[in-house]
N, C-alpha and C positions, 0 to 999 in steps of 0.2 A: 504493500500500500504506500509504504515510505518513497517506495520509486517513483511508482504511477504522478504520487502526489509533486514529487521532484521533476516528471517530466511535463506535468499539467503547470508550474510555475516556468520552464523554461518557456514551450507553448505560448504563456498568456506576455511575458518578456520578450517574444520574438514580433509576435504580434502586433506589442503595444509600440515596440523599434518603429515596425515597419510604418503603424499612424501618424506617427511623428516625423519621421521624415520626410514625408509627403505635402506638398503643397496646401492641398486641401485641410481643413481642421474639421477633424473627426470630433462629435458630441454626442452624449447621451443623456438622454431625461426622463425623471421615473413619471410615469404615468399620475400616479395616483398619488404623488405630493407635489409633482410640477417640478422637480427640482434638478437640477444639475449635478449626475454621478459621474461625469466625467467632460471634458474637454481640453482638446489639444494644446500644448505650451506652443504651440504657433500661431495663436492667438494674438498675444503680447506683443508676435513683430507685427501683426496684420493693423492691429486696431488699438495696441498700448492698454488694455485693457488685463490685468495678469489674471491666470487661470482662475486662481482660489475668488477670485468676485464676480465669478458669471457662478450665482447661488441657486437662482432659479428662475422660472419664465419671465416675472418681473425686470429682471434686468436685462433679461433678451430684447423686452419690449420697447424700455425706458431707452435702449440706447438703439433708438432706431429713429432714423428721420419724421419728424411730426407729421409729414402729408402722407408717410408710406404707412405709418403706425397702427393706423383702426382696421385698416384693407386687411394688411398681411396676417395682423393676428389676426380677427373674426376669421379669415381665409382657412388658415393655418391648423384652428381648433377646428372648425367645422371638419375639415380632413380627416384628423387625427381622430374625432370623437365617430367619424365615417369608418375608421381602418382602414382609409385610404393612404397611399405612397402620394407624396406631392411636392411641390417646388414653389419657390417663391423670392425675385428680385427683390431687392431693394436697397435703402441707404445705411450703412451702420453708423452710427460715432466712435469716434474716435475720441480717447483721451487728450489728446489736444484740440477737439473742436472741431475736427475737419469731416468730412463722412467719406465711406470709401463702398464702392458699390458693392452688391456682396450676391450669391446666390445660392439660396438654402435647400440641400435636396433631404428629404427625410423619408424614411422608412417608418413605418406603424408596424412594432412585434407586438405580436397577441399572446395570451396565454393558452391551456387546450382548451380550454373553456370558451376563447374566441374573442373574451374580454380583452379591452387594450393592455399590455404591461409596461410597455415603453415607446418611447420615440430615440430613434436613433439616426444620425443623418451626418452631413458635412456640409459646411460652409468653404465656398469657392471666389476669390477674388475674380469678380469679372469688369472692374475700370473701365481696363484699356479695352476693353471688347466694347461697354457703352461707348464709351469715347466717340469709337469706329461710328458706332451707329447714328450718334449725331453725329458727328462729322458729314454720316455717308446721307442722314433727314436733311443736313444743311445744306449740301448740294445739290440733292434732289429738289428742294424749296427752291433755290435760287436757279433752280435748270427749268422749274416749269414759271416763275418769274419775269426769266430775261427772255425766255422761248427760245431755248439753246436747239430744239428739234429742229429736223429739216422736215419740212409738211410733205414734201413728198414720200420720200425714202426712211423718214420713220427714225433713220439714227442723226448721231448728233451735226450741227451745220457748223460753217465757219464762225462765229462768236464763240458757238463752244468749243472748238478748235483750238483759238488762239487761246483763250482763258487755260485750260487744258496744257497747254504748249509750253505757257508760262511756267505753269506748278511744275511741270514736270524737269523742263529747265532748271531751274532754280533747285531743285529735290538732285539734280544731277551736279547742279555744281558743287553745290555743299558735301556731297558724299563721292567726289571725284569717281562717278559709273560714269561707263556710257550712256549716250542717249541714241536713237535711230529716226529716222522717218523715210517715210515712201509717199511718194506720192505718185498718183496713178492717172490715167486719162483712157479713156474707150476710142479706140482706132477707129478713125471714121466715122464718128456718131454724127456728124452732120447728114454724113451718105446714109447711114441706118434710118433718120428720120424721114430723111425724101423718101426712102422706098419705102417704110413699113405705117411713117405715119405718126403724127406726135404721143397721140395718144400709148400707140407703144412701143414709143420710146420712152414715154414715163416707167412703163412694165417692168422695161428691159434695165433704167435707174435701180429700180428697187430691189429686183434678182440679183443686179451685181453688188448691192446696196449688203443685200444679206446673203450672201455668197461672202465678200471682204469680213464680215463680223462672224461670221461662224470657222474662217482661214484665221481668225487672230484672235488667238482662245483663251491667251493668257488672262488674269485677272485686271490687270493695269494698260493693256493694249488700247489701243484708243482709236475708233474709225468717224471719221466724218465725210460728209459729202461738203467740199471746199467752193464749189464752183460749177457748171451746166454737168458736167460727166467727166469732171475731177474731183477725186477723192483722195482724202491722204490716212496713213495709220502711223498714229505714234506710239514709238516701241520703248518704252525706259528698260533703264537697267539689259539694255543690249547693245553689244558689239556689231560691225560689220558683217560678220562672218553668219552670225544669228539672223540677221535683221534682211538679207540675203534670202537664207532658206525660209522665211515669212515671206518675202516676195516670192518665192518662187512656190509656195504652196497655193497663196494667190495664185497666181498665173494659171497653176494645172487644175484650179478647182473651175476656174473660168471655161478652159479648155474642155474639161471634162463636162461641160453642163450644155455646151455644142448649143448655143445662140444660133440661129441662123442670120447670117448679112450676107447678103448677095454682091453689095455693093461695096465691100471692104477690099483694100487694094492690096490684102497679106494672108487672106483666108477666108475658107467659105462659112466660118463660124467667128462671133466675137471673140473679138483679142484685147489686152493690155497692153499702154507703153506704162514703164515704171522707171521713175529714179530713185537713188536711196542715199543719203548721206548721214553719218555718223560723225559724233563728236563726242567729247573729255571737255566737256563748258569750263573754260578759266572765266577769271573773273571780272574782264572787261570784254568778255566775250559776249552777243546777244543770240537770242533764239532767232531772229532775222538770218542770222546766217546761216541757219541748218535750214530754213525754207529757202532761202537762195540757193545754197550748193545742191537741194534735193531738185528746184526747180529747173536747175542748170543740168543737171544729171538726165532727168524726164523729155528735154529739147533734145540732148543727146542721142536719148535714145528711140524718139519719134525721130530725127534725124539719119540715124542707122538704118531704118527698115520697119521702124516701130517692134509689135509684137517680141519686143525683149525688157529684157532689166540691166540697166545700166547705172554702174555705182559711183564714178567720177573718176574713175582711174585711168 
């Protein structure tokens, strides 16, 4: 029994290692006095608050942001007195005054009886992920604002472009990456129009519209329609060599989707002219010049024959 008992303390000592060293802070609360049998000493870095004074629900509560306060708990109990598993955002305090976003996942154990006996869960710093999300509400406010869309094709136009162009710039100089862009133009869309007719050549915008946005999949890749049937995509945090095989995935998906143009002077299907120029922004450097050298590229390569990608070299 002496053993057993010796390896049931190691057991609950490996265990207890393992809660603690994890990011998340593991808790547990007795049902049936509301109180606080355990939580994690990672506590104290998250919220400055030390273990031994989180006593019971009272203080879970008291130190919770006053507009999240009534929601969470009335939320919380209702759950818990359901024997339901449940989650729940919100603000905590911090012993300095500050709140820090938090997000509570809890587990409801029952007894055999079915009765609740505890709640047991972890508390997960989730800030930076709010952050993200206003950041990403702020942008999307100020995109349907300024009316960053292109009304025809649906993705974003040149205002959003440039705004876009800028952040990304700027994000590239400070953390010395590259940055990329391409800019694209449709081989003969004047001649596409006389044969096939405005209307669709509106069509044929928006195919290649969302064709370009499903070629550039990354998370940060950026496609606009800039101009009648020029488009450009800004590529952060890529080199030449990268920013190359993005154009050139463009190109075959175009290829592959076999437009008919009768009147194109390089194929009996749409095609692409593309430039691409890349830079390392110093810091009297502007984003003017990567739309120059990209635009200089894209002449070049309607120049050549069209239907290619030309990088400035």
């Amino acid at each position: 029994m002496t053993e057993q008992n010796n390896d049931m303390e190691t057991d609950n000592a490996v265990y207890k290692t393992l809660l603690e060293s994890t990011k998340a802070i593991p808790w547990k609360i007795e049902w049936s006095s509301l109180k606080f049998t355990y939580i994690g000493p990672q506590i104290e870095a998250l919220l400055g608050w030390k273990p031994e004074s989180w006593i019971s629900v009272e203080d879970w509560a008291s130190r919770m942001h006053p507009e999240d306060r009534e929601w969470v708990v009335n939320y919380c109990v209702a759950q818990s007195q359901a024997g339901t598993d449940h989650e729940a955002d919100y603000r905590a305090l911090t012993s300095s005054g500050d709140y820090v976003w938090i997000r509570d996942v809890v587990h409801v154990a029952r007894k055999e009886n079915g009765e609740v006996d505890s709640l047991i869960g972890f508390m997960f710093d989730i800030s930076e992920r709010k952050k993200t999300e206003q950041e990403l509400l702020t942008l999307q406010k100020k995109l349907e604002e300024l009316s960053f869309k292109d009304g025809l094709t649906g993705i974003a136009n040149r205002r959003m472009f440039d705004s876009i162009l800028e952040t990304e710039w700027a994000d590239a100089r400070r953390n010395q990456s590259p940055i990329s862009l391409i800019m694209l133009d449709i081989d003969y869309f004047k001649q596409y129009n006389d044969e096939y007719g405005h209307i669709q050549g509106d069509v044929c915008l928006t195919r290649v519209a969302g064709i370009l946005n499903s070629a550039s999949s990354r998370p940060r890749d950026f496609v606009a329609r800039i101009g009648g049937e020029e488009f450009a995509i800004i590529l952060p945090e890529t080199d030449e060599a990268s920013a190359r095989k993005v154009a050139e995935r463009c190109r075959i998906a175009i290829e592959q989707e076999k437009i008919p143009h009768a009147k194109s002077g390089v194929s009996d299907y749409l095609t692409l002219s593309m430039g691409l120029s890349t830079a390392i922004p110093g810091q009297s450097d502007t984003a003017l010049s990567l739309v120059e050298q990209a635009d200089k590229s894209l002449y070049q390569a309607k120049n050549q024959g069209r239907d290619r990608i030309h990088d400035g070299s």
